[in-house]
PDB file of N, H, CA, C and O in Angstrom:
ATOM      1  N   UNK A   1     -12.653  22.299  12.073  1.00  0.00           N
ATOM      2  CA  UNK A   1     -11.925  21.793  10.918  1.00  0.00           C
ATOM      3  C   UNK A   1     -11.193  20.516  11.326  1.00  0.00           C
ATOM      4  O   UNK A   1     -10.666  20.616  12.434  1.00  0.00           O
ATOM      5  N   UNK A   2     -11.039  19.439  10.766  1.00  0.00           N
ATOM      6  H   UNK A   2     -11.467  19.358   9.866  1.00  0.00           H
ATOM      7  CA  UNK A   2     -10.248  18.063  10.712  1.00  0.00           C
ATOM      8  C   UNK A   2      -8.934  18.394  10.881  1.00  0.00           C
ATOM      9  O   UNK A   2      -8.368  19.442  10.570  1.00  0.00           O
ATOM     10  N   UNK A   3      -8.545  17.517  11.345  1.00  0.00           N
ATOM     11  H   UNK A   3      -9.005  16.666  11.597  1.00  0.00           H
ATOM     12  CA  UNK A   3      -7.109  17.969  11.714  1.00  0.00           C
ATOM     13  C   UNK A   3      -6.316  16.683  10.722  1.00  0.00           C
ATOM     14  O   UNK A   3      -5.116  16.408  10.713  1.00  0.00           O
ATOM     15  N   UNK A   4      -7.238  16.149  10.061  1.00  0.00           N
ATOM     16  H   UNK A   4      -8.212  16.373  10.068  1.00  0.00           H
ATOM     17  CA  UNK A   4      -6.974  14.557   9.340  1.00  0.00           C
ATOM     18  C   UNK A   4      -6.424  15.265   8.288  1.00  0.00           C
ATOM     19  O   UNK A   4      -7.149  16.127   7.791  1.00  0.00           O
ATOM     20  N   UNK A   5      -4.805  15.038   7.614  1.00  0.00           N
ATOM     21  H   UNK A   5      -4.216  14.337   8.017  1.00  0.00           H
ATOM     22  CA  UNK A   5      -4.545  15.442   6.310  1.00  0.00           C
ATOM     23  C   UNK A   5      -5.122  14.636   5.367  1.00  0.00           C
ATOM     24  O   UNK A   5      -5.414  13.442   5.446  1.00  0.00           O
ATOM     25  N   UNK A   6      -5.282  15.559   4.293  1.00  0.00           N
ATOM     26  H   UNK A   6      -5.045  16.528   4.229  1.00  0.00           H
ATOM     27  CA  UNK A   6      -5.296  14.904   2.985  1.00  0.00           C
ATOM     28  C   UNK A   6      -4.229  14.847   2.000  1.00  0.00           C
ATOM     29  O   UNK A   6      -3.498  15.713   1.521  1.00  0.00           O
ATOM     30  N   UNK A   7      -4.391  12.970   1.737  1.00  0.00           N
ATOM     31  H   UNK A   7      -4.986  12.266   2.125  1.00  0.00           H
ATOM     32  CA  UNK A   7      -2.802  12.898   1.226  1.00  0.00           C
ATOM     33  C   UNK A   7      -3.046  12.399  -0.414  1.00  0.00           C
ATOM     34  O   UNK A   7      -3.732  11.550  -0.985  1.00  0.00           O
ATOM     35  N   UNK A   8      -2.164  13.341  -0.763  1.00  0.00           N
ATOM     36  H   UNK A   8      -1.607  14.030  -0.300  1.00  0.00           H
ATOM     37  CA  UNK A   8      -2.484  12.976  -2.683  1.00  0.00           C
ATOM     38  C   UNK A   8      -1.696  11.522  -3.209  1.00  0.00           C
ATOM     39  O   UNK A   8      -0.519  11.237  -2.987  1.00  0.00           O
ATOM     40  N   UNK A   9      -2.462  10.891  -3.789  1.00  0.00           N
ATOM     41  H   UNK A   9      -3.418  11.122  -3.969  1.00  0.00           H
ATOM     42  CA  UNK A   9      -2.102   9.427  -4.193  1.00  0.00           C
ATOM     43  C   UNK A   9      -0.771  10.237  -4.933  1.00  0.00           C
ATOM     44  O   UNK A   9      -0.704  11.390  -5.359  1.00  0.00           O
ATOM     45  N   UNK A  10       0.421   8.966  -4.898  1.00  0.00           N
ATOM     46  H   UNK A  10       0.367   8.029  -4.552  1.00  0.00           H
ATOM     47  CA  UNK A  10       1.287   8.679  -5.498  1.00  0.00           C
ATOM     48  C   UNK A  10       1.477   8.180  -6.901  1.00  0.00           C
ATOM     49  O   UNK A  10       0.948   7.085  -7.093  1.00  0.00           O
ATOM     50  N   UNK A  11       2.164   8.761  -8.036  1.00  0.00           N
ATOM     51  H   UNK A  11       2.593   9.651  -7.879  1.00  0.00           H
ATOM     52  CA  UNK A  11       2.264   8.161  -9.204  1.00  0.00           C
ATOM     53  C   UNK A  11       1.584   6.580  -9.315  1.00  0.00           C
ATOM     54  O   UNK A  11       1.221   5.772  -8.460  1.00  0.00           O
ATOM     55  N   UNK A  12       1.600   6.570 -10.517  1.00  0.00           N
ATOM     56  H   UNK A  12       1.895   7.226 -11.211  1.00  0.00           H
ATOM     57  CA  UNK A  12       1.048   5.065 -10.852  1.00  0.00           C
ATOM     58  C   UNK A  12       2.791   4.050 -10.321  1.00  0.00           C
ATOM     59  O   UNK A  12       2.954   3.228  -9.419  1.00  0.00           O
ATOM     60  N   UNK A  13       3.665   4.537 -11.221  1.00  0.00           N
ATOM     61  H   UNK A  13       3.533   5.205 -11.954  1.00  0.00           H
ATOM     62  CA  UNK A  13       4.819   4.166 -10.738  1.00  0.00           C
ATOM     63  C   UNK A  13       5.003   4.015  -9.432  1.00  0.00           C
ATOM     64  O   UNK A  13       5.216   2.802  -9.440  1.00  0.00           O
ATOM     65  N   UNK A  14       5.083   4.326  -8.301  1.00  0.00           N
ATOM     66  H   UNK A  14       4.909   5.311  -8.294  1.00  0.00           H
ATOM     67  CA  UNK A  14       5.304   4.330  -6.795  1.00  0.00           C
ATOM     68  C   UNK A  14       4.202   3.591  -6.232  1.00  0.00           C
ATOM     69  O   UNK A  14       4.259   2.912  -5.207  1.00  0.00           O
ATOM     70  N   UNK A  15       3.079   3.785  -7.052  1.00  0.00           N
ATOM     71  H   UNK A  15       3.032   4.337  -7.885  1.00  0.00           H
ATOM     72  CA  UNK A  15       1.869   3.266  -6.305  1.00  0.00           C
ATOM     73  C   UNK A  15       2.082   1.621  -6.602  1.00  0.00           C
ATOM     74  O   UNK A  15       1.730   0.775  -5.779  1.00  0.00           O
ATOM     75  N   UNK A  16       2.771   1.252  -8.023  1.00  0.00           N
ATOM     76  H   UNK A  16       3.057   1.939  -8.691  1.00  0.00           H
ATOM     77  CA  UNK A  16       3.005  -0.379  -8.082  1.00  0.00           C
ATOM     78  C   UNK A  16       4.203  -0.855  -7.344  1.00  0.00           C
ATOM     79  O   UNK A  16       4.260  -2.046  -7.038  1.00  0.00           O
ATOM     80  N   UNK A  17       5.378   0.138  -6.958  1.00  0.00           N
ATOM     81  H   UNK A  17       5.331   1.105  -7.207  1.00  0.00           H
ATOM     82  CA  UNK A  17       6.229  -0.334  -6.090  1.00  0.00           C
ATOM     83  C   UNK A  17       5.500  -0.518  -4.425  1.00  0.00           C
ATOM     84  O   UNK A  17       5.737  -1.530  -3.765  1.00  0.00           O
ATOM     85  N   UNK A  18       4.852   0.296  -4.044  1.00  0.00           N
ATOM     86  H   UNK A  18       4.659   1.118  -4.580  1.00  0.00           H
ATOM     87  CA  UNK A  18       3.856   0.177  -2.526  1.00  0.00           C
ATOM     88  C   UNK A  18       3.407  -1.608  -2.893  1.00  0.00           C
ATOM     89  O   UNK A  18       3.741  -2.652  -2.332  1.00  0.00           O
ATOM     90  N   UNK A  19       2.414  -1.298  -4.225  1.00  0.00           N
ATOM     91  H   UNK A  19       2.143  -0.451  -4.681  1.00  0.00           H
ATOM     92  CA  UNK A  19       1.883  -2.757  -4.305  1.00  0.00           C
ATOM     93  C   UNK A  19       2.841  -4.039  -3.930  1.00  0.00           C
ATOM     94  O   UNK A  19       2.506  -4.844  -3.061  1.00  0.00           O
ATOM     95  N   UNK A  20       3.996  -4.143  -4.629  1.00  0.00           N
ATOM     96  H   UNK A  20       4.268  -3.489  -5.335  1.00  0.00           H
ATOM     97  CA  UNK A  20       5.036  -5.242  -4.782  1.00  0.00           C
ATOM     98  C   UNK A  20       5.221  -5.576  -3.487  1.00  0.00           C
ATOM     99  O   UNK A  20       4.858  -6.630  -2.963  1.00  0.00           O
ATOM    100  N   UNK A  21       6.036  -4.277  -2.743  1.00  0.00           N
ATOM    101  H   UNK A  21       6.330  -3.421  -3.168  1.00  0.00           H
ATOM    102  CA  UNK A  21       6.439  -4.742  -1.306  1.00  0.00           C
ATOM    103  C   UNK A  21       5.340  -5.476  -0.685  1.00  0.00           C
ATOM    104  O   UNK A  21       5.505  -6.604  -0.220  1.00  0.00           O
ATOM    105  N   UNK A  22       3.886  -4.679  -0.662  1.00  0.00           N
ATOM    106  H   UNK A  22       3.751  -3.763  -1.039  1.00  0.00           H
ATOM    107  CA  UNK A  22       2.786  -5.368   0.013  1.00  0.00           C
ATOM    108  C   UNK A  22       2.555  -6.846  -0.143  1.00  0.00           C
ATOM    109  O   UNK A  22       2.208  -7.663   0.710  1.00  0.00           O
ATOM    110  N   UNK A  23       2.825  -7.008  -1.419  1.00  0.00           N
ATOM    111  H   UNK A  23       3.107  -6.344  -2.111  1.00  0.00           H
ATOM    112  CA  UNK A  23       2.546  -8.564  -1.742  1.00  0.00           C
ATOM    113  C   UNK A  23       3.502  -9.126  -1.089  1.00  0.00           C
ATOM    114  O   UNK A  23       3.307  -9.915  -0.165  1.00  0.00           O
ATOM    115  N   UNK A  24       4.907  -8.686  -1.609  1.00  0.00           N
ATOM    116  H   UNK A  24       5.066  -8.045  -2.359  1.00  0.00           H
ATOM    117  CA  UNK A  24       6.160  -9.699  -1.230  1.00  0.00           C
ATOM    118  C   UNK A  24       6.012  -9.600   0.336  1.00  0.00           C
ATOM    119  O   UNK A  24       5.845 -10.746   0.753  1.00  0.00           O
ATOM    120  N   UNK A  25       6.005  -8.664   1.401  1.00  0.00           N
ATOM    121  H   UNK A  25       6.140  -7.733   1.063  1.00  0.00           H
ATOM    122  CA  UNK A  25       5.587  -8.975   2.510  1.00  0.00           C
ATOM    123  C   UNK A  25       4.384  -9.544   3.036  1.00  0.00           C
ATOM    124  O   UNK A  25       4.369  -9.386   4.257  1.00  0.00           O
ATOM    125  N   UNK A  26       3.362 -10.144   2.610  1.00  0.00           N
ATOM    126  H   UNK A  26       3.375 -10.272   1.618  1.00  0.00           H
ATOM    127  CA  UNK A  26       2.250 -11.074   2.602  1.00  0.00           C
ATOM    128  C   UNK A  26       3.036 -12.174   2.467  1.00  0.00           C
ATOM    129  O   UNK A  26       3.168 -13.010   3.361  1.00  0.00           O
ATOM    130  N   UNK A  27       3.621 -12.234   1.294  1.00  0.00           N
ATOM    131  H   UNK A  27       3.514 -11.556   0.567  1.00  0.00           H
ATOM    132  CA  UNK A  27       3.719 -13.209   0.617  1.00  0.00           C
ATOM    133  C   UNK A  27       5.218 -14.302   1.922  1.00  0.00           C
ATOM    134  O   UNK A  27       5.531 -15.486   1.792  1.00  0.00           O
ATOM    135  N   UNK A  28       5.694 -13.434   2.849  1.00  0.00           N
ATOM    136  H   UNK A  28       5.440 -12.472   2.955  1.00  0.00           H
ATOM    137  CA  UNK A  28       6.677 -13.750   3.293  1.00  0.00           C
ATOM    138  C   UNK A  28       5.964 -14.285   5.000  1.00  0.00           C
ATOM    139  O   UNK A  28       6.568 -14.578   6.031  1.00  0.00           O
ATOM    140  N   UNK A  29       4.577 -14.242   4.725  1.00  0.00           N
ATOM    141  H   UNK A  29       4.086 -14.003   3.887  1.00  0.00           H
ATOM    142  CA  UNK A  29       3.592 -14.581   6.148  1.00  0.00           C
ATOM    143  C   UNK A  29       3.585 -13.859   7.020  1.00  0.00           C
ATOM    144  O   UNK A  29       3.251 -14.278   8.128  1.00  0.00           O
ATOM    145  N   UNK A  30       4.018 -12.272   6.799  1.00  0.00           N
ATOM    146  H   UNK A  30       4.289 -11.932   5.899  1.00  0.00           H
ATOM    147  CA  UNK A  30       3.801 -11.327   7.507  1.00  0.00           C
ATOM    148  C   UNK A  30       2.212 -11.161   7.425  1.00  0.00           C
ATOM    149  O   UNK A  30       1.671 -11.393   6.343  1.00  0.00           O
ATOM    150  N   UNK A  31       1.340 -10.716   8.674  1.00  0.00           N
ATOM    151  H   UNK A  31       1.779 -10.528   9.552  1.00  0.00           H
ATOM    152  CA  UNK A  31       0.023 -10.964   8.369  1.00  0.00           C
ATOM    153  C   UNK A  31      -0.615  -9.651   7.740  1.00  0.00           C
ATOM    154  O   UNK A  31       0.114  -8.696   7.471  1.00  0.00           O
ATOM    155  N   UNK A  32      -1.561  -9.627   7.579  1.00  0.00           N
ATOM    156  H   UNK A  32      -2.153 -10.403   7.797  1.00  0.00           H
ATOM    157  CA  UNK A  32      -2.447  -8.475   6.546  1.00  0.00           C
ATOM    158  C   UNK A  32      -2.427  -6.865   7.399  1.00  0.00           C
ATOM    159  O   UNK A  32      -2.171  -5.686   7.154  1.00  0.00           O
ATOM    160  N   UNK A  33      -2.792  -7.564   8.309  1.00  0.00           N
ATOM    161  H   UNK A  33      -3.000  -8.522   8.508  1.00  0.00           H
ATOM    162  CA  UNK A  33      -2.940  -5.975   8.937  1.00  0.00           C
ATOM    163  C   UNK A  33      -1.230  -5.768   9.082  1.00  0.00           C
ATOM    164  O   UNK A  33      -0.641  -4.937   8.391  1.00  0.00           O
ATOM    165  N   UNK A  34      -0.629  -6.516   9.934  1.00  0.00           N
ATOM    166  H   UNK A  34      -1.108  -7.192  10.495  1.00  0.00           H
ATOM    167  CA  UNK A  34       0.822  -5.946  10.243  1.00  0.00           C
ATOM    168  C   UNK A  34       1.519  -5.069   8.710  1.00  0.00           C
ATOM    169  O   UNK A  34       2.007  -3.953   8.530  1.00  0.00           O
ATOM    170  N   UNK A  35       1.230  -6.320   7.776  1.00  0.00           N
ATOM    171  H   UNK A  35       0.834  -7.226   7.921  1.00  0.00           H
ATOM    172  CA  UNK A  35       1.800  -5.646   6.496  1.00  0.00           C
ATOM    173  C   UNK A  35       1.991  -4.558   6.104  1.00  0.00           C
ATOM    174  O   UNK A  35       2.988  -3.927   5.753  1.00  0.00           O
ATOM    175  N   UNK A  36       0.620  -4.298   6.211  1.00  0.00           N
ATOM    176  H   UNK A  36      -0.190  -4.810   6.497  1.00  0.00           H
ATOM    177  CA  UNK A  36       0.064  -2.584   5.646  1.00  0.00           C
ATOM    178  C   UNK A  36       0.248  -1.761   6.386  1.00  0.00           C
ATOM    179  O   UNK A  36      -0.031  -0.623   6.008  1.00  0.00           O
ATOM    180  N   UNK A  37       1.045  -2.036   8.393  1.00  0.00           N
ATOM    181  H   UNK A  37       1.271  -2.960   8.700  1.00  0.00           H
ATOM    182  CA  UNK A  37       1.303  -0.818   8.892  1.00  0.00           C
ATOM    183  C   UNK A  37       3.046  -0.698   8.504  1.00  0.00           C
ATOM    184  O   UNK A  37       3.752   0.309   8.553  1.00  0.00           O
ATOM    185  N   UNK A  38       3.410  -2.051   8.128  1.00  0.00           N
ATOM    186  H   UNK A  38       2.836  -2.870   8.089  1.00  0.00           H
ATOM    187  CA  UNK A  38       4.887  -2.386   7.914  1.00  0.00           C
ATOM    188  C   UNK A  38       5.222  -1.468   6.507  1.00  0.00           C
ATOM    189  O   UNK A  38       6.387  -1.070   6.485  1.00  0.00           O
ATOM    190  N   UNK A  39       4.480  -1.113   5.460  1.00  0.00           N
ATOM    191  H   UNK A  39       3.534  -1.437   5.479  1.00  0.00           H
ATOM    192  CA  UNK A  39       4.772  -0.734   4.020  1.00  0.00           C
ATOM    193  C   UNK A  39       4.084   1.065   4.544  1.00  0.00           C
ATOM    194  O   UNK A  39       4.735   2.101   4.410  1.00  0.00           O
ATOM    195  N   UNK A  40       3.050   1.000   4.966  1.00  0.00           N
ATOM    196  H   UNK A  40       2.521   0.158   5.075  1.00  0.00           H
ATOM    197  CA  UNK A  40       3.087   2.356   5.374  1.00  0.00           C
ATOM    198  C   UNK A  40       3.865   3.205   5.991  1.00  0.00           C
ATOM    199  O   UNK A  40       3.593   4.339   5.596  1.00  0.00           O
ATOM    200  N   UNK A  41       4.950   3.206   6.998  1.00  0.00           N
ATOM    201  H   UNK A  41       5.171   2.285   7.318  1.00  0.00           H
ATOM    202  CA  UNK A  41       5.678   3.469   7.629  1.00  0.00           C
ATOM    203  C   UNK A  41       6.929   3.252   6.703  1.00  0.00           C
ATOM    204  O   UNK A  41       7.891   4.016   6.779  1.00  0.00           O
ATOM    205  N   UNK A  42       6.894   2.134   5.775  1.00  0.00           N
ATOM    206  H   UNK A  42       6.113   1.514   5.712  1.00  0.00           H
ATOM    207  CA  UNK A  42       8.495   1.827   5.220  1.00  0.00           C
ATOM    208  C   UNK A  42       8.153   3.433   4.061  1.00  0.00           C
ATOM    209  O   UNK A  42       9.054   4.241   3.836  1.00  0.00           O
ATOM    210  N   UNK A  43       7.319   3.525   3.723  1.00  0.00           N
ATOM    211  H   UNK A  43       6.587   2.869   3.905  1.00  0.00           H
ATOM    212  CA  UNK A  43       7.158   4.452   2.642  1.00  0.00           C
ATOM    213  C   UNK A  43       6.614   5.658   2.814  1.00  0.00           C
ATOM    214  O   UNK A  43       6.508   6.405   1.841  1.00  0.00           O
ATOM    215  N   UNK A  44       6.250   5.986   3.874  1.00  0.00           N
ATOM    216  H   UNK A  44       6.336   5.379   4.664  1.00  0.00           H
ATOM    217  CA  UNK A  44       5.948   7.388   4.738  1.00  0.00           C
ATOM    218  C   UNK A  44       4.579   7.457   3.995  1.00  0.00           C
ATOM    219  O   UNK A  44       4.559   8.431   3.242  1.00  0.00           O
ATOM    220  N   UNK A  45       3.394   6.705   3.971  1.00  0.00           N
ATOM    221  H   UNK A  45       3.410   5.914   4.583  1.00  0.00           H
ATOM    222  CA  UNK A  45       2.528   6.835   3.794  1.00  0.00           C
ATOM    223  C   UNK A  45       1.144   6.839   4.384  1.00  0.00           C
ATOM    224  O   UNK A  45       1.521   7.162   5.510  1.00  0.00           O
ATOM    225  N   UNK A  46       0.160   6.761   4.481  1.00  0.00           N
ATOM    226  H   UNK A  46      -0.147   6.499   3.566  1.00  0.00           H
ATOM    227  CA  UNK A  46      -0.903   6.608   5.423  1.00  0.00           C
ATOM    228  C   UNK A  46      -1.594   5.216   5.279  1.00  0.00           C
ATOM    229  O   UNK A  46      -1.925   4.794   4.171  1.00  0.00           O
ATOM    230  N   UNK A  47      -1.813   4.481   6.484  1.00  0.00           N
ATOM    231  H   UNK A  47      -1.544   4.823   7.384  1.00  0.00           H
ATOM    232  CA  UNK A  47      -2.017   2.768   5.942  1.00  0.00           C
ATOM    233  C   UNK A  47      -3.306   2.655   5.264  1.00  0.00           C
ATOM    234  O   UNK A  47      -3.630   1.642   4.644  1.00  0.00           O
ATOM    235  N   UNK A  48      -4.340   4.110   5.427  1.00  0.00           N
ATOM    236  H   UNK A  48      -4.077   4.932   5.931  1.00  0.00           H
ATOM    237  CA  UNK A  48      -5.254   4.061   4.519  1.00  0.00           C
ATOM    238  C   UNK A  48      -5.219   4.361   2.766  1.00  0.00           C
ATOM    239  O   UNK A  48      -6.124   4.028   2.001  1.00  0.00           O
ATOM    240  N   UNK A  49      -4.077   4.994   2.408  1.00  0.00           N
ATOM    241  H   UNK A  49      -3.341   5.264   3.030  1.00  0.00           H
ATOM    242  CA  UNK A  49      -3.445   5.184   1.357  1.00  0.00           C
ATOM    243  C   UNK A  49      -2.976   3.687   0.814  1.00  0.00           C
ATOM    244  O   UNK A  49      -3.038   3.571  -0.410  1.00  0.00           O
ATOM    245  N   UNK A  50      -2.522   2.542   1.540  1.00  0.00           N
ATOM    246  H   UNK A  50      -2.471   2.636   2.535  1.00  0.00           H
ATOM    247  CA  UNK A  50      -1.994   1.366   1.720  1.00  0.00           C
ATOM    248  C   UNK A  50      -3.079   0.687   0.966  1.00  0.00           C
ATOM    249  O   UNK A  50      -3.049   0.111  -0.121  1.00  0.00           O
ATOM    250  N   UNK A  51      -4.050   0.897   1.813  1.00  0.00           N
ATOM    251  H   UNK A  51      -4.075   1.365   2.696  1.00  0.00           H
ATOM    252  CA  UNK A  51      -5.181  -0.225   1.570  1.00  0.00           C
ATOM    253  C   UNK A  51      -5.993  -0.024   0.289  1.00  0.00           C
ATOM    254  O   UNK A  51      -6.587  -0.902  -0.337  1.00  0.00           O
ATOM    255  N   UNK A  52      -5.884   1.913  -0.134  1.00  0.00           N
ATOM    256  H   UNK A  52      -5.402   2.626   0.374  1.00  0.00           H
ATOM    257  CA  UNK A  52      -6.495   1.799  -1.736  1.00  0.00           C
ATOM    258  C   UNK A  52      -5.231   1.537  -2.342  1.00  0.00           C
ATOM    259  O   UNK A  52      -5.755   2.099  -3.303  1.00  0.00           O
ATOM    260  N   UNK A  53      -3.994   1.216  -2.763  1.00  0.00           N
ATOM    261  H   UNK A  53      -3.568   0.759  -1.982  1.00  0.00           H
ATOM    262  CA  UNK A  53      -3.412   0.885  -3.250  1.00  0.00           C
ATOM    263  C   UNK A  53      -3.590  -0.493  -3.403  1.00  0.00           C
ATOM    264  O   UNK A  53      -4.334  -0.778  -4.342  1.00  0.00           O
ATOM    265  N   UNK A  54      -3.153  -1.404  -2.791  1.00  0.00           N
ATOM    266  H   UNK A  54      -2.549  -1.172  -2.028  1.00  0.00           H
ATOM    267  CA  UNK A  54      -3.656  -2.930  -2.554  1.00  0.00           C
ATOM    268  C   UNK A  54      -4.983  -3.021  -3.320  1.00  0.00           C
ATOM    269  O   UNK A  54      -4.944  -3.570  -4.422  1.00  0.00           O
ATOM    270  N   UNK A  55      -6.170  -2.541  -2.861  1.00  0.00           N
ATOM    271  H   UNK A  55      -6.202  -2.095  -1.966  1.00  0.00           H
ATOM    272  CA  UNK A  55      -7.600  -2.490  -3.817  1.00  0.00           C
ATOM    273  C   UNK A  55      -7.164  -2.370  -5.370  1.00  0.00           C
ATOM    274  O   UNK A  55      -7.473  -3.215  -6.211  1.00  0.00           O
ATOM    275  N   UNK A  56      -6.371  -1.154  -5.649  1.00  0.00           N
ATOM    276  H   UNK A  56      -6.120  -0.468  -4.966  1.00  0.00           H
ATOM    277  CA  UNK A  56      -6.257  -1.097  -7.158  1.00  0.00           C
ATOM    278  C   UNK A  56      -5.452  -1.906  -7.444  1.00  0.00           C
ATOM    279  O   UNK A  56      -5.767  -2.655  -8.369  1.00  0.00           O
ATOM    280  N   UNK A  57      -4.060  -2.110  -6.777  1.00  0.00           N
ATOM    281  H   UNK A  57      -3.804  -1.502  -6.026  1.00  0.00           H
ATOM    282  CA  UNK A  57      -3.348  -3.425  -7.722  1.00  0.00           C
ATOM    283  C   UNK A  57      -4.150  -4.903  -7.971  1.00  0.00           C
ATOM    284  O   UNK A  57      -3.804  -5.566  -8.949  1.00  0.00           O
ATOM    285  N   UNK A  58      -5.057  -5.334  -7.220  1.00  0.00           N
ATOM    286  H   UNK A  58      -5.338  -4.796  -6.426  1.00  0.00           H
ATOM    287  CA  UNK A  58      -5.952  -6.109  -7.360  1.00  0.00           C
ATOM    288  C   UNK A  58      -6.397  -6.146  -8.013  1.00  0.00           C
ATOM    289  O   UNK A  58      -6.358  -7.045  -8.853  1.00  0.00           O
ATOM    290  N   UNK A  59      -7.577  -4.518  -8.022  1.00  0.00           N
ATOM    291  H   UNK A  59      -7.609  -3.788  -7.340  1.00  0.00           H
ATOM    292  CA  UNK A  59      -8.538  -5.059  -9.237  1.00  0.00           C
ATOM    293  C   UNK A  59      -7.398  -4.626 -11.190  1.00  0.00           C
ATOM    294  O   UNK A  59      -7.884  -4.770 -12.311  1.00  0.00           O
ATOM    295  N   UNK A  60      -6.316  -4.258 -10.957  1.00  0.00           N
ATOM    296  H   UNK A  60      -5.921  -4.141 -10.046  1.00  0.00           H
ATOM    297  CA  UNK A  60      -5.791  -3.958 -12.600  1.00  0.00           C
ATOM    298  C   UNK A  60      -4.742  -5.177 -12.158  1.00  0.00           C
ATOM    299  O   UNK A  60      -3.633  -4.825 -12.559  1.00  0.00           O
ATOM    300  N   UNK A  61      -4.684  -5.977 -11.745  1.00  0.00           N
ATOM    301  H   UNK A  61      -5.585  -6.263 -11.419  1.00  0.00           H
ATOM    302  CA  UNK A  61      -3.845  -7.514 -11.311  1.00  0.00           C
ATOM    303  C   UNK A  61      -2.271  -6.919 -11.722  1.00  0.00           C
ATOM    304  O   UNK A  61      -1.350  -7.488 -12.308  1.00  0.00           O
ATOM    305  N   UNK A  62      -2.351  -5.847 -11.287  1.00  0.00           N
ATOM    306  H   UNK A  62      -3.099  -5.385 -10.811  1.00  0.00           H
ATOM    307  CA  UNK A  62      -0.503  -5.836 -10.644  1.00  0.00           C
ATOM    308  C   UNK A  62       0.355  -6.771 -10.783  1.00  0.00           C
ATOM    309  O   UNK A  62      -0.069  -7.866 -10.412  1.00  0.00           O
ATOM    310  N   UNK A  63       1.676  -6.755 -11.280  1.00  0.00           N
ATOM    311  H   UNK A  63       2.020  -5.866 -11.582  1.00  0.00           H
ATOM    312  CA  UNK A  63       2.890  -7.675 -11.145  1.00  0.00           C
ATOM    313  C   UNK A  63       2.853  -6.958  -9.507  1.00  0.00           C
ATOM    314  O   UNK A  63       2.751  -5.765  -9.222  1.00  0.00           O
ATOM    315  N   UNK A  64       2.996  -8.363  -8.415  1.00  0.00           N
ATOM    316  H   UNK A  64       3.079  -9.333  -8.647  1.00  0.00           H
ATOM    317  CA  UNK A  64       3.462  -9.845  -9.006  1.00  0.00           C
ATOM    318  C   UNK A  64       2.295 -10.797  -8.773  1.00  0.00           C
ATOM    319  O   UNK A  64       2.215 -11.948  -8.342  1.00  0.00           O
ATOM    320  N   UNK A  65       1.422  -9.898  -9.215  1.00  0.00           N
ATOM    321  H   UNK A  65       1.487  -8.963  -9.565  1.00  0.00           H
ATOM    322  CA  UNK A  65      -0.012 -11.176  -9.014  1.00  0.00           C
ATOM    323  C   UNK A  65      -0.133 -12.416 -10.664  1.00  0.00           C
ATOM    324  O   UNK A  65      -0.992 -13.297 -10.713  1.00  0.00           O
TER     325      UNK A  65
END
């Protein structure tokens, strides 16, 4: 058996606050990868949880895109 949890996505709400920080820390020239271990950890999340978040605020163009 995996010892890998499975972690249930976060509200739509929480999931656009993850988004924001992600951007605003991009946006502050923190680099891509650092970012997403920087917002994962700020939010007790998994940085793969990170990265479909980022995917969806993208493709539904999230404030503050």
């Amino acid at each position: 058996m995996s010892s890998q949890r499975v972690e249930e996505a976060p509200v739509e709400a929480r999931r656009k606050e993850i988004f924001m920080a992600l951007v605003e820390a991009q946006d502050q020239e923190v680099g891509v990868a650092r970012s997403r271990r920087l917002i994962a950890e700020r939010f007790s999340v998994a940085e793969s949880l990170v990265r479909a978040i980022e995917e969806e605020g993208l493709d539904h163009e999230w404030p503050p895109l």
